[in-house]
Every structure is written in C-alpha cells, then in structure tokens.
N, C-alpha and C positions, 0 to 999 in steps of 0.2 A: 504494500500500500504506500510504502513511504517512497520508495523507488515512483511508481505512476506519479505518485503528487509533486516529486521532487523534477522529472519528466516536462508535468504539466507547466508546472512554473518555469523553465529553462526555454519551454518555445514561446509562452507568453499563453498558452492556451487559458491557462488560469491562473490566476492572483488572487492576495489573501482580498484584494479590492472587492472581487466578484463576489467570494462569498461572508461566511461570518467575518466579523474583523479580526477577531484573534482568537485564539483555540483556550480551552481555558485552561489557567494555570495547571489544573489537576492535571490536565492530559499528559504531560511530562513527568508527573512521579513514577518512579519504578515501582512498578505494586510486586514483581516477581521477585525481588527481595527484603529481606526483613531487614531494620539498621543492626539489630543483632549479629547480623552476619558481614556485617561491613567490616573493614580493615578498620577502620571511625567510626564506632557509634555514634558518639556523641557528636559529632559531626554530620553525620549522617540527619540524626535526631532534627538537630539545631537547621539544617538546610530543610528539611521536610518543613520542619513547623516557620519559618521565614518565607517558605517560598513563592507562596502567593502574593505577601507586599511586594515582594524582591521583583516579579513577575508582573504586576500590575506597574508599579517606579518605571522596570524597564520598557515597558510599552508608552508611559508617560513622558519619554525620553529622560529620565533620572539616567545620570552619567556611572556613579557606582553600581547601581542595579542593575544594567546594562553590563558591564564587566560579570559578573555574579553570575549569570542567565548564559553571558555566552561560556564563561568556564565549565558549568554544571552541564550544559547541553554536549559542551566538548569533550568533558571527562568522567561525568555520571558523578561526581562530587559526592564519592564515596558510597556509590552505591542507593541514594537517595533518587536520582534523576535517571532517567533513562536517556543515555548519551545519542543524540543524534549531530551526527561530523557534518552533515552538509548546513544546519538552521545553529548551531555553534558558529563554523564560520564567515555564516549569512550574520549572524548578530554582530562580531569583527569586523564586517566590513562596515556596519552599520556604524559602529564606533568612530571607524575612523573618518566616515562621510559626515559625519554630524556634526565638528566641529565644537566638541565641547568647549567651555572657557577654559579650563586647568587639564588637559590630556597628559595622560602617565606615559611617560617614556615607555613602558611596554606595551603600551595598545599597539606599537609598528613591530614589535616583537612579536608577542603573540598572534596579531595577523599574518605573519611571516607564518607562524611553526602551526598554526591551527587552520590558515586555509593553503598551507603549502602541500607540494606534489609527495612527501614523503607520509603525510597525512591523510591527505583527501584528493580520489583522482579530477580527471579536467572536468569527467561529467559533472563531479559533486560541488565542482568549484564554481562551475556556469552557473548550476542550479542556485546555490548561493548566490550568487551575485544578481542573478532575475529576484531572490526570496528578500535578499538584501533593499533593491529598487522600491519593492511595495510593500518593505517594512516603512523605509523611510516616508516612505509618503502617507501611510498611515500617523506616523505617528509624527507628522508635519515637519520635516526639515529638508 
C-alpha cells in the first residue's frame, strides 16, 4: 500500500491536496511492538505519549517538531513509530525548504544521510520530494 501511495504521489496522480489533509497522528504508531520490547523503553514510552502534539506542531510548521517527526519516521524512535524512509525524508526536505528562523547545522546533514542513495533508493527519493511539494503547501510555506 505504501509503495502504490508512494507511486501515486511521485507522478503527481495524487497528493495529500486531493484527499484528507493529513493522516492522523495515530497512523504512524507501531502497534506491532510493545515499548517493553524496545532497546528504550522509556523512550519509546515518552515518544508514544508526545507524539500526537509532536505530530500536530509539525504539521503547524513548528520547527522542533518537524525535526522529531522526520527522525521517528526515519528510524522508528525506538520502536515507538513505525519507520517509513520515503515520508522521513519527504519531512527533511521539508525542513530545509521552509526556511526556519534558527536552522541547526544538521538539518543539511541529516538531509544528506536520510534522503541519500545509501538510505533510500531514487524511486523513494522522487516520491519524497512530490510528498515533500504538498506537505509544504499544506502547511503554507
């Protein structure tokens, strides 16, 4: 499913424009793991129960939150999030098109190592960058 949708958005057939605006937070928790079983529970814990303001911020275009959202999507943050590489990197590029006021020297790092070729191939990287386009513009910048 996520391949078609990742697809769809790469040729333009769909955007998050056409349908709901944004998926809801819940949709990204890992339910196939306990935090018990994380490498961080408590970490795990602590991401589960934040992730919805974290998720809501970063659609508000909140600059931390935004960081948070594409980490957890890129790495499963412990087993909390259910990692998806191509909407991780679509969030990175978001960061760096947004022009926050205060930008951390590693947003151009992390866009480097989380939508690079040793990470995510060109298909996922295109898809990103269409998923990228009609975040930003949802979320007005």
């Amino acid at each position: 499913m996520r391949l078609l949708s990742a697809t769809l958005f790469a040729c333009g057939c769909v955007s998050l424009v056409d349908g709901p605006l944004w998926p809801p937070a819940q949709t990204y928790v890992d339910k196939t793991v306990q935090c018990s079983q994380s490498s961080n529970p408590a970490r795990c814990e602590h991401t589960r129960d934040s992730w919805k303001i974290d998720y809501e911020e970063a659609i508000a275009g909140g600059y931390r939150a935004q960081k948070h959202v594409a980490l957890c999507l890129s790495t499963g943050c412990d087993g909390a999030i259910q990692p998806d590489k191509m909407l991780g990197c679509a969030w990175r590029m978001v960061i760096a098109e947004a022009n926050h006021a205060l930008p951390d020297s590693m947003d151009f790092t992390n866009l480097s190592r989380f939508c690079g070729t040793d990470y995510i191939d060109e298909k996922g990287k295109l898809a990103a960058a269409s998923q990228a386009k009609a975040m930003l513009r949802l979320i007005g910048k």
